[in-house]
BAMAR-688626 format. One record per residue (C-alpha): x, y, z; residue in three letters. Coordinates in steps of 0.02 Angstrom, whole numbers, always signed. Layout:
<pt u="X" v="Y" w="Z" res="ALA"/>
...
END
This chain:
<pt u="+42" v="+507" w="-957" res="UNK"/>
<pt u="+71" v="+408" w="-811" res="UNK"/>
<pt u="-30" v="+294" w="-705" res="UNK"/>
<pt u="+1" v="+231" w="-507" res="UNK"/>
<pt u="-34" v="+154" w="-354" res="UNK"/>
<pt u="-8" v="+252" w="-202" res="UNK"/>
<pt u="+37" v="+108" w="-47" res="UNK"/>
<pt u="+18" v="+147" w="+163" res="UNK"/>
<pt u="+202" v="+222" w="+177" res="UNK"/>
<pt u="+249" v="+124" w="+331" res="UNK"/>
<pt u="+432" v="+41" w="+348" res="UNK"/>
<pt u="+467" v="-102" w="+244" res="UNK"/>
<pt u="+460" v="-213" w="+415" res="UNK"/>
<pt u="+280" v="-173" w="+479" res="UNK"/>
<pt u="+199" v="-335" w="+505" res="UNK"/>
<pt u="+45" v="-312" w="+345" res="UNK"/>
<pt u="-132" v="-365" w="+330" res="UNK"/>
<pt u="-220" v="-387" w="+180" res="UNK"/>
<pt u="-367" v="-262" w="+123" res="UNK"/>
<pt u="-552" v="-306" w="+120" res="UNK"/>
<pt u="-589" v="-380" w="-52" res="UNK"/>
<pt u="-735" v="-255" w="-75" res="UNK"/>
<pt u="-658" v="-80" w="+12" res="UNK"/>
<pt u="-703" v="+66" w="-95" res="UNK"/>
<pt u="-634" v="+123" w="-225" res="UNK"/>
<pt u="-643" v="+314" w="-245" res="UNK"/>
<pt u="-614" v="+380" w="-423" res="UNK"/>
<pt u="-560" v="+601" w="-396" res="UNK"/>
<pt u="-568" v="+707" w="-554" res="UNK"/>
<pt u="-466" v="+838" w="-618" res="UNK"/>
<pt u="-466" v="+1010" w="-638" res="UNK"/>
<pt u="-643" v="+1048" w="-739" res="UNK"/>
<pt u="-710" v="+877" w="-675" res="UNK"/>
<pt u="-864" v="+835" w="-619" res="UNK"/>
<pt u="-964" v="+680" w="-541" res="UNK"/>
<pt u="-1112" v="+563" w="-562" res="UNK"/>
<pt u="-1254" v="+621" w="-660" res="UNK"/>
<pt u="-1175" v="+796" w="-656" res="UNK"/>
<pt u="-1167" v="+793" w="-863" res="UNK"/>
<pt u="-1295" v="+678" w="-889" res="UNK"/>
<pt u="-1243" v="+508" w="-966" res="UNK"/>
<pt u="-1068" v="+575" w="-1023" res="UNK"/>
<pt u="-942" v="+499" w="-871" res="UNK"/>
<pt u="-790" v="+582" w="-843" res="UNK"/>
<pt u="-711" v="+411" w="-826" res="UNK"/>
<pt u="-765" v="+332" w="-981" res="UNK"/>
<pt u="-881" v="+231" w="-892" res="UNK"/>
<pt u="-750" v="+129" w="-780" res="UNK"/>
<pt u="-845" v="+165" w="-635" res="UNK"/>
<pt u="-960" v="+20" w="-688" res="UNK"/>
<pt u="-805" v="-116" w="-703" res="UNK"/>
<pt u="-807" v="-157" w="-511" res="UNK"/>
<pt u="-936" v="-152" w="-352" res="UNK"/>
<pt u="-927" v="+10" w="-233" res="UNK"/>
<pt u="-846" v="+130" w="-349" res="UNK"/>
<pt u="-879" v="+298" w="-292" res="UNK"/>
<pt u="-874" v="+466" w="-366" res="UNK"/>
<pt u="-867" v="+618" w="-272" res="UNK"/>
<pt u="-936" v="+802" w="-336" res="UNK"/>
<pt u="-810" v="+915" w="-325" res="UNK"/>
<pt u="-786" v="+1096" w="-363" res="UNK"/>
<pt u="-719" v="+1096" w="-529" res="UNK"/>
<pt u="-607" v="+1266" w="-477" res="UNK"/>
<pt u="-604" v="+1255" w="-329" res="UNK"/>
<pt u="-439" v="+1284" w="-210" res="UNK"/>
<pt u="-359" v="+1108" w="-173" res="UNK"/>
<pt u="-402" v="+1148" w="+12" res="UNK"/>
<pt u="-568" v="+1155" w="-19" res="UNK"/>
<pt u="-602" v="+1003" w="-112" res="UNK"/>
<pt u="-505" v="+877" w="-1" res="UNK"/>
<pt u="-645" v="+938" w="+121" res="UNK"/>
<pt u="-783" v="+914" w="-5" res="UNK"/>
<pt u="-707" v="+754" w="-36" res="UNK"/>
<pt u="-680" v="+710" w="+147" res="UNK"/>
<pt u="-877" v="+745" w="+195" res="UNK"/>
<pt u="-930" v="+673" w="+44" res="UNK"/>
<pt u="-880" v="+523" w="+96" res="UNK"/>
<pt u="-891" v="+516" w="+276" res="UNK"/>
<pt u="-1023" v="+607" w="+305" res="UNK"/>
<pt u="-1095" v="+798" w="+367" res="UNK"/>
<pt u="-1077" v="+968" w="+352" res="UNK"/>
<pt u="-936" v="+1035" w="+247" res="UNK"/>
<pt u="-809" v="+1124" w="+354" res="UNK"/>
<pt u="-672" v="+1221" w="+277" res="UNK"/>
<pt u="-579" v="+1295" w="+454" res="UNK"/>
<pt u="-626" v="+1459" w="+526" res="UNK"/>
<pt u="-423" v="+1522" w="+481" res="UNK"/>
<pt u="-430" v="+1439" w="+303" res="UNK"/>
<pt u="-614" v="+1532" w="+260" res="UNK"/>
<pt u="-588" v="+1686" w="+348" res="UNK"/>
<pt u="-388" v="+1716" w="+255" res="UNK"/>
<pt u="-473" v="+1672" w="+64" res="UNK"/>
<pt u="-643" v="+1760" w="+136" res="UNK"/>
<pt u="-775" v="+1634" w="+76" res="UNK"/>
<pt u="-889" v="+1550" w="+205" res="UNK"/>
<pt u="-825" v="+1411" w="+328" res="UNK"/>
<pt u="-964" v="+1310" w="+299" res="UNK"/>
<pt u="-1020" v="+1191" w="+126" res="UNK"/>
<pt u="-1162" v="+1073" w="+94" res="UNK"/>
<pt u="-1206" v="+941" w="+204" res="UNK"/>
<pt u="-1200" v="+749" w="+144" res="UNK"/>
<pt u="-1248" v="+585" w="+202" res="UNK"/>
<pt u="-1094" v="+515" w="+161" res="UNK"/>
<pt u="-1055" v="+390" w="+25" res="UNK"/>
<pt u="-975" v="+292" w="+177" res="UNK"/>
<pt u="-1010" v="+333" w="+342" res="UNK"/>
<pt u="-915" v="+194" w="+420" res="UNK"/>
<pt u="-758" v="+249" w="+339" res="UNK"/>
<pt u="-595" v="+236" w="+469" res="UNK"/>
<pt u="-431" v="+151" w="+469" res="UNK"/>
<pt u="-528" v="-25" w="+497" res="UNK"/>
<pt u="-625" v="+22" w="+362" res="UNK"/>
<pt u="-493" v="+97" w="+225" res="UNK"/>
<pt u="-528" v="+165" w="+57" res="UNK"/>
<pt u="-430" v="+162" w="-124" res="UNK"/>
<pt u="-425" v="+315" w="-210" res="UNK"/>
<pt u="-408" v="+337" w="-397" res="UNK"/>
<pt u="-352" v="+505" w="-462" res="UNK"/>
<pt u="-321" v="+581" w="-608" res="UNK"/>
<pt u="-234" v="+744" w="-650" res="UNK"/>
<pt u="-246" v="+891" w="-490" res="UNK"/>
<pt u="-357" v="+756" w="-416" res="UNK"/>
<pt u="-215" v="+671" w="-341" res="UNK"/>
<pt u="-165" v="+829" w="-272" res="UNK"/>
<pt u="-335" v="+856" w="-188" res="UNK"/>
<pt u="-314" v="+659" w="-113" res="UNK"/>
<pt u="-116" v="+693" w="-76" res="UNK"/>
<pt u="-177" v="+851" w="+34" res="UNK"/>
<pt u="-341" v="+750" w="+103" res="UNK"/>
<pt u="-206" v="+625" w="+161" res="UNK"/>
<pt u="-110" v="+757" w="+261" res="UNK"/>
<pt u="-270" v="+845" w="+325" res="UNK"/>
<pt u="-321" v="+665" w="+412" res="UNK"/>
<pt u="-152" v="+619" w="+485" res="UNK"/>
<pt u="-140" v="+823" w="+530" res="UNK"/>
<pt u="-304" v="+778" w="+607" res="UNK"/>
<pt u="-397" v="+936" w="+540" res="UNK"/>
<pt u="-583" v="+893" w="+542" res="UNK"/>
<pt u="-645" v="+928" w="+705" res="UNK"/>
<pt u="-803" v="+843" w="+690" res="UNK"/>
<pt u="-685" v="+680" w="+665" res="UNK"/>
<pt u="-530" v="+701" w="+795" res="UNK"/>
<pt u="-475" v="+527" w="+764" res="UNK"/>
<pt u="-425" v="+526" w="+588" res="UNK"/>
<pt u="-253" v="+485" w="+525" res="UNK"/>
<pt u="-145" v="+409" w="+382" res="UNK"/>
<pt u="-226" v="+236" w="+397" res="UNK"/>
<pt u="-398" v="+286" w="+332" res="UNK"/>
<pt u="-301" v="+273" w="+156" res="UNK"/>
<pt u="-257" v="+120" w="+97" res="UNK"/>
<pt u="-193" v="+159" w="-68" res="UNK"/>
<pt u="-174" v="+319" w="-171" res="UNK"/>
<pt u="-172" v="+284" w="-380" res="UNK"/>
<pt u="-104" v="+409" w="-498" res="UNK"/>
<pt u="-169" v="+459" w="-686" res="UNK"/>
<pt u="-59" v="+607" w="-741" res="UNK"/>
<pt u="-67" v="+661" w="-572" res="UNK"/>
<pt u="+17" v="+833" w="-552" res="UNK"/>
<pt u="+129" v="+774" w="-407" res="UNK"/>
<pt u="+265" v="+921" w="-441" res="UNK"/>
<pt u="+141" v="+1066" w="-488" res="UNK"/>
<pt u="+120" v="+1102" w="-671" res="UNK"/>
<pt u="+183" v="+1276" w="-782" res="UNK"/>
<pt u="-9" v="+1259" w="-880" res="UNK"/>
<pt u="-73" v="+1386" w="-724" res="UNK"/>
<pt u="+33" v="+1512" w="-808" res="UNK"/>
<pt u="-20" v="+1498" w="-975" res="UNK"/>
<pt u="-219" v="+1480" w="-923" res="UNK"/>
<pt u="-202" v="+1621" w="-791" res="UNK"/>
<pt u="-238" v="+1507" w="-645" res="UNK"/>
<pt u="-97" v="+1578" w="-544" res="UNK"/>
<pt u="-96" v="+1724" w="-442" res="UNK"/>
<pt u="+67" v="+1775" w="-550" res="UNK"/>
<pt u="-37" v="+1801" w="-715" res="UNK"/>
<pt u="-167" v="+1915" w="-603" res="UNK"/>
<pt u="-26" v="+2020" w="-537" res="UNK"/>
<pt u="+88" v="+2065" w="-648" res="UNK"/>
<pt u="+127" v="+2160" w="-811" res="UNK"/>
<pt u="+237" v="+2168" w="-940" res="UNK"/>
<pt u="+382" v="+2282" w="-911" res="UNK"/>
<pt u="+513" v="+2283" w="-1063" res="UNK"/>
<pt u="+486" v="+2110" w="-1102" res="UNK"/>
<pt u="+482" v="+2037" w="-926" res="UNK"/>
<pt u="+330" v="+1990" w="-824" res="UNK"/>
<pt u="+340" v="+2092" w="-662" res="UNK"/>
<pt u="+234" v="+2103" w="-492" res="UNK"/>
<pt u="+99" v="+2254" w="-520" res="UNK"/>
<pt u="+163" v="+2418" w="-471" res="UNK"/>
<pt u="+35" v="+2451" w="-378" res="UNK"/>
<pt u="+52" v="+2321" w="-245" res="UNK"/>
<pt u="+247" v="+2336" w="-219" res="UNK"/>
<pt u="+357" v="+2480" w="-126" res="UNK"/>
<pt u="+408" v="+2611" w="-265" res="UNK"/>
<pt u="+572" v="+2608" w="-169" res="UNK"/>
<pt u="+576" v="+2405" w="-183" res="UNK"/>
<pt u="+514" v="+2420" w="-368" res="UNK"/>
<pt u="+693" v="+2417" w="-454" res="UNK"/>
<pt u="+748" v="+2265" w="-351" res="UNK"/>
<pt u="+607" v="+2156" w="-431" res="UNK"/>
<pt u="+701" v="+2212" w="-613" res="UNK"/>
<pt u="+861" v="+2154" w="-569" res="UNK"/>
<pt u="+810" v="+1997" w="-486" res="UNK"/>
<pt u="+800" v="+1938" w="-647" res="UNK"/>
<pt u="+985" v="+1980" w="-712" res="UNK"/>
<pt u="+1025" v="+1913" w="-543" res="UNK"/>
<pt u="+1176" v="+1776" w="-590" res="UNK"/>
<pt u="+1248" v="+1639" w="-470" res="UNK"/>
<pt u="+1443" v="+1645" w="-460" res="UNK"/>
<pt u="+1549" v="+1507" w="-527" res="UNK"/>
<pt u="+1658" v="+1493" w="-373" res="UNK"/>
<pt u="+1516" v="+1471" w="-250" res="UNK"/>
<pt u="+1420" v="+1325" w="-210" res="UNK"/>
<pt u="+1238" v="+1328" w="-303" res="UNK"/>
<pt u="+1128" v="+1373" w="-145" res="UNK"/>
<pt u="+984" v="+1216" w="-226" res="UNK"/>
<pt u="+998" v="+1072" w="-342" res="UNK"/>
<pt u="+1016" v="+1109" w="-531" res="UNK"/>
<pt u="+862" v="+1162" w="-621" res="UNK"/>
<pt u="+821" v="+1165" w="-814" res="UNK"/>
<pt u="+656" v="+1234" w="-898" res="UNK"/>
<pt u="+702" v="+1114" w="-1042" res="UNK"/>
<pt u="+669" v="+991" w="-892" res="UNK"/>
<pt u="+469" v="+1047" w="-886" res="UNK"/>
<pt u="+467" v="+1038" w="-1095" res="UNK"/>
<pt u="+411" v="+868" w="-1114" res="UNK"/>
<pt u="+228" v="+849" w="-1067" res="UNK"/>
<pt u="+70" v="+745" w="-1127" res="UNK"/>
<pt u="-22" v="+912" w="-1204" res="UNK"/>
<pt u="-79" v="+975" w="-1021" res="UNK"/>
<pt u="+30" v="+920" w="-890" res="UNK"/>
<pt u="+228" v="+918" w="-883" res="UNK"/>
<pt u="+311" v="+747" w="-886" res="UNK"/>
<pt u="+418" v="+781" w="-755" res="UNK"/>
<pt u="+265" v="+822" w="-630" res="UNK"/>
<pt u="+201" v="+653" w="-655" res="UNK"/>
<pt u="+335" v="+545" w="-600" res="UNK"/>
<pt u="+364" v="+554" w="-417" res="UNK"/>
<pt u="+378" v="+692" w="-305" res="UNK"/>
<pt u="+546" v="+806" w="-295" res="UNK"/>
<pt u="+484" v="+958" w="-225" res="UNK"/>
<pt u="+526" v="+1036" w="-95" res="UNK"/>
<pt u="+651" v="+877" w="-104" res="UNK"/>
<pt u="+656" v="+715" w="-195" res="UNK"/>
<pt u="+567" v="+568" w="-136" res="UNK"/>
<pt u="+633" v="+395" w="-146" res="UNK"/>
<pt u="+582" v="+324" w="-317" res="UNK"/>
<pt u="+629" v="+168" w="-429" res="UNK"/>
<pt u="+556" v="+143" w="-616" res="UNK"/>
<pt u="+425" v="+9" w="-609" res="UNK"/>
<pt u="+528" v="-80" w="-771" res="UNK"/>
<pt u="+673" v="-147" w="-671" res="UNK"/>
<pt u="+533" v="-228" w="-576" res="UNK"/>
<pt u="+493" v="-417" w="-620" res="UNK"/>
<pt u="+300" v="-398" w="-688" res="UNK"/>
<pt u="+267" v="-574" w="-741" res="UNK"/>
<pt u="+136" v="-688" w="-674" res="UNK"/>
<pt u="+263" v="-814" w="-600" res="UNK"/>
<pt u="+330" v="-655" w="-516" res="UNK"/>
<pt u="+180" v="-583" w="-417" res="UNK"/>
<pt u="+220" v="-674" w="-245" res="UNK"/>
<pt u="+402" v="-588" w="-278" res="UNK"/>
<pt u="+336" v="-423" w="-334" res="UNK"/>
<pt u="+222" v="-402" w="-172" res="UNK"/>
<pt u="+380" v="-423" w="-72" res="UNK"/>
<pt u="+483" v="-307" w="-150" res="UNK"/>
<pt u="+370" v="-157" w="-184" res="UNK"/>
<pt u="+395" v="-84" w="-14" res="UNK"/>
<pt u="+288" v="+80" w="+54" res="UNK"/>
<pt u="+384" v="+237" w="+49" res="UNK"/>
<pt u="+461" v="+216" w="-134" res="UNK"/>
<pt u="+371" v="+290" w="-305" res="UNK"/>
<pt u="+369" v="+131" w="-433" res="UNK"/>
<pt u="+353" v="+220" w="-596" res="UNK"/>
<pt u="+371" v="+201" w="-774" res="UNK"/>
<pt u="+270" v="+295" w="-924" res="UNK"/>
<pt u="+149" v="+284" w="-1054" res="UNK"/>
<pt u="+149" v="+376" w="-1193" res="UNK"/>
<pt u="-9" v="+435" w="-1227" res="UNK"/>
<pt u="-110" v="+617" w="-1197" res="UNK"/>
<pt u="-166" v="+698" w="-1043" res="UNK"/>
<pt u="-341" v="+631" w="-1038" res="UNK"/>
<pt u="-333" v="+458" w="-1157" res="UNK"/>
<pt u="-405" v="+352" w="-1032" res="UNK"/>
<pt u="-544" v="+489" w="-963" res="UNK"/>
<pt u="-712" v="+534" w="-1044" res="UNK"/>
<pt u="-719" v="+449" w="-1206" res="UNK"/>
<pt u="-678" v="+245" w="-1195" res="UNK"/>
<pt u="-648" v="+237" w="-1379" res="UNK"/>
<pt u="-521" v="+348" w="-1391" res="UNK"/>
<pt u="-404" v="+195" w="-1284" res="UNK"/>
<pt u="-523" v="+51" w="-1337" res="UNK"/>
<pt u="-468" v="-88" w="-1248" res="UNK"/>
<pt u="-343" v="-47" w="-1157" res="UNK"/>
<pt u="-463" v="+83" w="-1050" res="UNK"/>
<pt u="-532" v="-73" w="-979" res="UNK"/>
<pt u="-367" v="-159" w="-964" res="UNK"/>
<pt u="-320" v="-24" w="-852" res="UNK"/>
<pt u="-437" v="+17" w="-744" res="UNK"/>
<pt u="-491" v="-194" w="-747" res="UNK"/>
<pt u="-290" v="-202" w="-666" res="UNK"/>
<pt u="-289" v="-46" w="-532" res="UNK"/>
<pt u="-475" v="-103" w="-464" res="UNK"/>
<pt u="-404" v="-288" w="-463" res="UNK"/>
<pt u="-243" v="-256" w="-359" res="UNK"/>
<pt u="-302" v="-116" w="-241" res="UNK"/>
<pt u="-445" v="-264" w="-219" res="UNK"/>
<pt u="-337" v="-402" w="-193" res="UNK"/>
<pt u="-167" v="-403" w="-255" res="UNK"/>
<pt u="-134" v="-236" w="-137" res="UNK"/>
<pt u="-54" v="-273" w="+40" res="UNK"/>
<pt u="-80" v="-134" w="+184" res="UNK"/>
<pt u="+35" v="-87" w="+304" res="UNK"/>
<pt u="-41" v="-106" w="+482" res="UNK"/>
<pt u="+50" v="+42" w="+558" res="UNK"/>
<pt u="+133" v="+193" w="+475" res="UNK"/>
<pt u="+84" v="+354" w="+367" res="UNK"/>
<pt u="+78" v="+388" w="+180" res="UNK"/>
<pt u="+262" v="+488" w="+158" res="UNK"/>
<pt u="+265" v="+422" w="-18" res="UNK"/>
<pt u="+184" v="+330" w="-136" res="UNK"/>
<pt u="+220" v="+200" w="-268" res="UNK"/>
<pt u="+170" v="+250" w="-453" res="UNK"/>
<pt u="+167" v="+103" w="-579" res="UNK"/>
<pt u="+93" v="+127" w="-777" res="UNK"/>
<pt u="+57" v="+17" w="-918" res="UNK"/>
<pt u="+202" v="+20" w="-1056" res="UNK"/>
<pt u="+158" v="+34" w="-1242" res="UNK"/>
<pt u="+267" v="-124" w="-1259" res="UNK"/>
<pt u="+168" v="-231" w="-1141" res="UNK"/>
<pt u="+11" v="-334" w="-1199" res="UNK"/>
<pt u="-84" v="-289" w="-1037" res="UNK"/>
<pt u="-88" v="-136" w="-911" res="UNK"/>
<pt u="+6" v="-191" w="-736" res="UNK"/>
<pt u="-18" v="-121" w="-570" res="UNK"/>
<pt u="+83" v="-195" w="-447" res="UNK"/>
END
């Protein structure tokens, strides 16, 4: 598992302003996740919502496309009538329209940022929200961008995707294909007959030696190693389509007498990382099951996206920095 904070990815000389002490916090579920009061007194973050003022948690759809719920997470917050696009609705064929809300925070804009706390595909759903705002997709709202986000935090976020899809038949490749002498192929029904012998030797298909590899190298023993849900690999920064600048939160100095230091160097644009080594959802649902170190950890992200977190004035959110707490360490860090 792996745990971050997601900073304003401006350049490392943008002249930076500190955060309001009390600016939201915003805690996004996972697939299957659900809100406030949805399941009654059982919380799907162990109750950490109630260790800081102006925590918020959104309702999403619990399988719903990532699309849709960084607009149900977008108008939950800000306020109105759901609005998915007229091309995104009318492609999937569901309706363009959603609930309507209040808003959790109406006054929500890049004067008035927000920190959002995800955990699993519910980084994914604020990762895409970011885009959508600096993309400036919600028409009701024209002058959105990257600023409205002050900081992004990761909890076994699925940054790179994640191979479970295939083995809980998430993926449109489980619906679509069938087993063809031992090899999972596209349906024969939806592909060319004369096409049909192509998709059986794409898989005998062999790069030669003497020619350069048309991609970097890639391993499935690279996706083994996972926290029982989500591959470890997924959770460290992003490298798809390509590799984002990264550096592993250890080689940073995380001592007290450091922090001054440490707000300097941890620059926007660079994943901090580092991993703990614990299951996909320790530090979700059930607060025994981490004990004290739930509140250790959530007690440290709310405290420095509050006021140990500095935001860049100008820029967009290319990349994010992902810190965790280390099994070795006496007390969860986010930088």
């Amino acid at each position: 598992m792996h745990s971050g904070l997601s900073s304003n990815g401006a350049s490392s000389d943008v002249v930076r302003a500190p955060p309001s002490d009390d600016a939201p916090i915003v805690l996004v579920p996972g697939i299957f996740g659900f809100g406030a009061e949805k399941m009654g007194k059982i919380s799907y973050w162990g109750g950490a919502e109630n260790r800081a003022d102006r925590v918020f948690l959104p309702e999403l759809g619990p399988l719903s496309s990532m699309h849709d719920r960084a607009c149900e997470l977008f108008y939950q917050l800000k306020g109105g009538r759901v609005n998915f696009g007229k091309e995104h609705s009318q492609r999937y064929g569901h309706c363009q329209f959603g609930h309507t809300y209040s808003g959790l925070y109406p006054e929500w804009d890049k004067d008035h940022p927000v920190h959002f706390v995800g955990h699993s595909s519910g980084v994914q759903a604020v990762r895409l929200l970011h885009t959508m705002l600096d993309e400036k997709f919600f028409p009701e709202y024209p002058d959105t961008n990257a600023e409205w986000i002050s900081s992004v935090t990761s909890l076994s976020g699925a940054l790179n995707g994640t191979t479970r899809v295939y083995l809980d038949g998430i993926s449109y490749a489980t619906r679509k294909t069938r087993r063809v002498l031992g090899r999972a192929l596209p349906s024969s029904l939806r592909i060319h007959p004369l096409l049909f012998l192509r998709t059986i030797q794409i898989g005998c298909w062999k790069h030669p030696s003497t020619h350069p590899k048309p991609h970097e190298s890639y391993r499935d023993e690279d996706w083994q190693e996972n926290d029982g849900a989500l591959n470890t690999i997924s959770m460290l920064y992003p490298k798809l389509p390509e590799e984002h600048p990264h550096y592993p939160l250890n080689q940073v100095d995380l001592s007290e007498s450091g922090a001054h230091e440490r707000e300097l160097r941890l620059k926007p644009g660079i994943w901090y990382y580092t991993m703990l080594n614990v299951d996909h959802i320790h530090f979700i649902i059930n607060r025994r099951r981490a004990g004290v170190k739930h509140d250790m950890l959530y007690d440290s992200i709310f405290r420095r996206c509050r006021k140990q977190f500095l935001r860049a004035a100008i820029g967009s959110l290319e990349s994010s920095s992902c810190v965790c707490m280390d099994e070795s360490e006496s007390e969860c860090l986010v930088p």
